[in-house]
Residue, then its C-alpha position, 0 to 999 in steps of 0.5 A: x668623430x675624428x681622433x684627436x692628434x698625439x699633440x692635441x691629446x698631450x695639451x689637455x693631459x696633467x703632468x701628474x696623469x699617468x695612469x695604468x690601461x690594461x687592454x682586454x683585445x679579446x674580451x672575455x673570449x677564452x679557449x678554456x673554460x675554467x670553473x671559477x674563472x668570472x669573467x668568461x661569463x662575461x660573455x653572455x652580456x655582448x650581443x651576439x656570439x661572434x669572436x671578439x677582437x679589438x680593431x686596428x682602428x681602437x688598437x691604434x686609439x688605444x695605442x696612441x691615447x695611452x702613450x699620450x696620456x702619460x707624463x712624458x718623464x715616465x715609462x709606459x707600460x700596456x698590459x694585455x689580458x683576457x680573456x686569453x690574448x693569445x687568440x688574436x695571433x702574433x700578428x695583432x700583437x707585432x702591428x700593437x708594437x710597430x703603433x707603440x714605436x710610431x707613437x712612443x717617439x724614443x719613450x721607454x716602453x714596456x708590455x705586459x701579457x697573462x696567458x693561460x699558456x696553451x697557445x704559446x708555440x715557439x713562435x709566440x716565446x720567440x716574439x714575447x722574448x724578443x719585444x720584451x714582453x713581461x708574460x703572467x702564465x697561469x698555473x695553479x701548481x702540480x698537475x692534479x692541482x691546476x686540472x681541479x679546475x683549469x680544463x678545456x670545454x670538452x673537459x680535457x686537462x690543460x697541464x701539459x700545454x701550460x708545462x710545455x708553455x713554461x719550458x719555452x718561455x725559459x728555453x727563449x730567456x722570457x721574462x715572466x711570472x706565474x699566477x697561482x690561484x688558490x681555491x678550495x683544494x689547493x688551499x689546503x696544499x700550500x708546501x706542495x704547490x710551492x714546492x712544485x713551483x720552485x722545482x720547476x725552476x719559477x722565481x717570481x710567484x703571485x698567489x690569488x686567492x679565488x672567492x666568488x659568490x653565486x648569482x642572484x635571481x636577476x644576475x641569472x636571468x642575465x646569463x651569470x652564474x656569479x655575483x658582481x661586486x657589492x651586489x646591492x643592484x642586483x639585490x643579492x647582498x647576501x649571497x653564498x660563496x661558491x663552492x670553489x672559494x677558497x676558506x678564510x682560514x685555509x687562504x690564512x695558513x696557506x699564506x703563513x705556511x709558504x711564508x715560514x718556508x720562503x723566510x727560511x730558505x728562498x729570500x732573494x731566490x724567489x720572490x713571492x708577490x704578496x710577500x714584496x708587497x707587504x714587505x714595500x708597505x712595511x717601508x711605506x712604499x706605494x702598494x703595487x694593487x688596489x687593495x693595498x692602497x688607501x684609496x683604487x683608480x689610476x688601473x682602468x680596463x679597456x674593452x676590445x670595443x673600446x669602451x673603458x670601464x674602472x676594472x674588469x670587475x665592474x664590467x657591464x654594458x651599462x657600466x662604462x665610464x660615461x661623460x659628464x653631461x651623459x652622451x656617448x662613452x667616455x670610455x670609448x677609447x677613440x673618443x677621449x685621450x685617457x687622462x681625461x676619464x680618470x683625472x683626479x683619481x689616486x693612482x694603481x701603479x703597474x706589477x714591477x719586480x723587487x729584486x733586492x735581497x731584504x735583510x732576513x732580521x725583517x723577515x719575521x712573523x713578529x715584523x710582519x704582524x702588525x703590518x698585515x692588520x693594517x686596513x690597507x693590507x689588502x684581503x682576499x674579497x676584495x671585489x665583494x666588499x663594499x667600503x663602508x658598510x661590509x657584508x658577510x656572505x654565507x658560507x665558509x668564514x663569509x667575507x672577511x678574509x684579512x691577511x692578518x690571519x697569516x699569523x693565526 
């Protein structure tokens, strides 16, 4: 069927639709192969094993329906992740602006990119600083940290490639930010990885705990060795934790240990995700992720083929968002204007930085306590927690990972 016009597409979208695409043009094809790392495995429920790309006709859907899609008083902001999205080239990358320019029609703009940093030449930090690109690097602190668990297939370390990354994203004045996850061993290093950070010149830091349970019977039958969210289709409810996850009380004291240190001596200097996002709650500003709102579904993944899912975690091929009445996908970016897939459902607003310098009175752990007991705090197992009813996996602490227990 024929895509449907810009104007077409901007009768049927509410005013109140704007929502949040992340694009994944690569699917979960990466060039590392990192072992907590979920979605690689991801792999194994396509259909072949050729390299997935995203084509020019879905880029331009994509493109297009998003920036339709989104009330014209408002910017729009396209995140593109993996995967790793640097193994499509500068190219797709260049034609991807040259589409938001033709479609966007002097609206603002504005890109988002997380990489692993092991492609990014000086080329790529010349084009990523020139369009503007916000980039999320990867790096999970010094370099006998983040070589626990972030090699190549050969086993090859990755840290100098992700260290060079990060100096030409500096050097070429790239705004950007680093993920840190943290796993079994880091979790026990919080001074040392943050110092690392800071040292190396990183302002805007987001730590994410790594938690993961191993597949049941029918999900290893599939290919996986992880388990999805919630589990009980899969009939593996009660699963173990993998041995990487990082422990609940580990997580806790990693948390409080940088936050003592951040209070102290780096507010206004460095600014730290999980912190500005609790201290927003603490002025009752709209939560920045999922799991610090009442309720998710502004956030949706678009796949390279075009299918749409309600996050990279639900992904699987009977899992896309479907019409009503049960025909082709929903979730088939060519198909619908975006809106239409996730009308009704509360929004996940798009990562955007806090630079104000919040006042150090309200910077203590006193302030800060019973904020993080409170139910939208967020935690740290967040994709195996079911709503209502939540299950505690065996292994280390099972599911119950609150951020309360930064002050523990």
């Amino acid at each position: 069927m024929p895509f449907p016009s810009t104007d077409q597409a901007s009768a049927i979208v509410p005013s109140s639709a704007g929502f949040h695409v992340m694009a994944k043009p690569s699917g979960p094809a990466c060039n590392i192969d990192c072992a907590y790392c979920f979605y690689l495995e991801k792999e194994a429920l396509f259909p072949g094993k050729k390299m997935r790309r995203m084509s020019d006709d879905v880029l331009e859907a994509y493109v297009r329906n998003t920036i339709a899609s989104n009330p014209p008083d408002q910017p729009v902001m396209f995140t593109w992740q993996g995967g790793e999205p640097t193994l499509l080239g500068i190219d797709f990358y260049r034609r991807a602006v040259a589409l938001q320019q033709r479609y966007g029609r002097g609206r603002r703009i504005d890109n988002s990119f997380q990489t692993n940093g092991t492609l990014i030449d000086e080329d790529w930090a010349a084009f990523l600083a020139e369009n503007r690109f916000l980039v999320g690097l990867s790096l999970d602190g010094p370099r006998e940290i983040h070589n626990r668990f972030r090699r190549y297939r050969s086993g090859a370390p990755t840290f100098d490639f992700v260290m060079q990354a990060l100096e030409r994203l500096q050097r070429h004045g790239v705004e950007y930010n680093v993920l840190a996850c943290v796993d079994r061993h880091s979790g026990e290093h919080p001074l040392q990885v943050y110092r690392f950070l800071k040292r190396h010149g990183v302002k805007f830091i987001q730590f994410t705990p790594v938690v993961e349970r191993l597949a049941g019977p029918r999900e290893k039958a599939r290919g996986l060795d992880l388990s999805g969210p919630g589990g009980a289709e899969d009939g593996n409810t009660d699963a173990s934790l993998a041995p990487f996850s990082v422990r609940p009380a580990d997580w806790g004291r990693f948390l409080s240990v940088v936050f003592r240190e951040w209070a102290q001596q780096d507010v206004g200097e460095v600014f730290v995700m999980n912190f500005e996002w609790t201290l927003a709650a603490l002025m009752d500003a709209p939560g920045a992720v999922c799991v610090h709102q009442p309720t998710c579904g502004r956030a949706i993944v678009a796949e390279h083929d075009g299918t749409v899912y309600g996050g990279d975690d639900e992904f699987k091929p009977a899992a896309g968002i479907r019409q009503a009445q049960g025909g082709a996908a929903a979730g088939s970016v060519p198909r619908l204007p975006l809106a239409k897939i996730r009308r009704g459902r509360r929004p996940q607003a798009p990562l955007r930085r806090h630079r104000q310098r919040p006042a150090r009175a309200e910077l203590s752990v006193r302030r800060l306590r019973p904020l993080l007991r409170h139910r939208h705090a967020g935690n740290g197992t967040h994709r195996h927690a079911p709503a209502r009813r939540p299950r505690r996996a065996r292994g280390d602490g099972g599911a119950a990972f609150e951020l309360a227990s930064w002050i523990a």
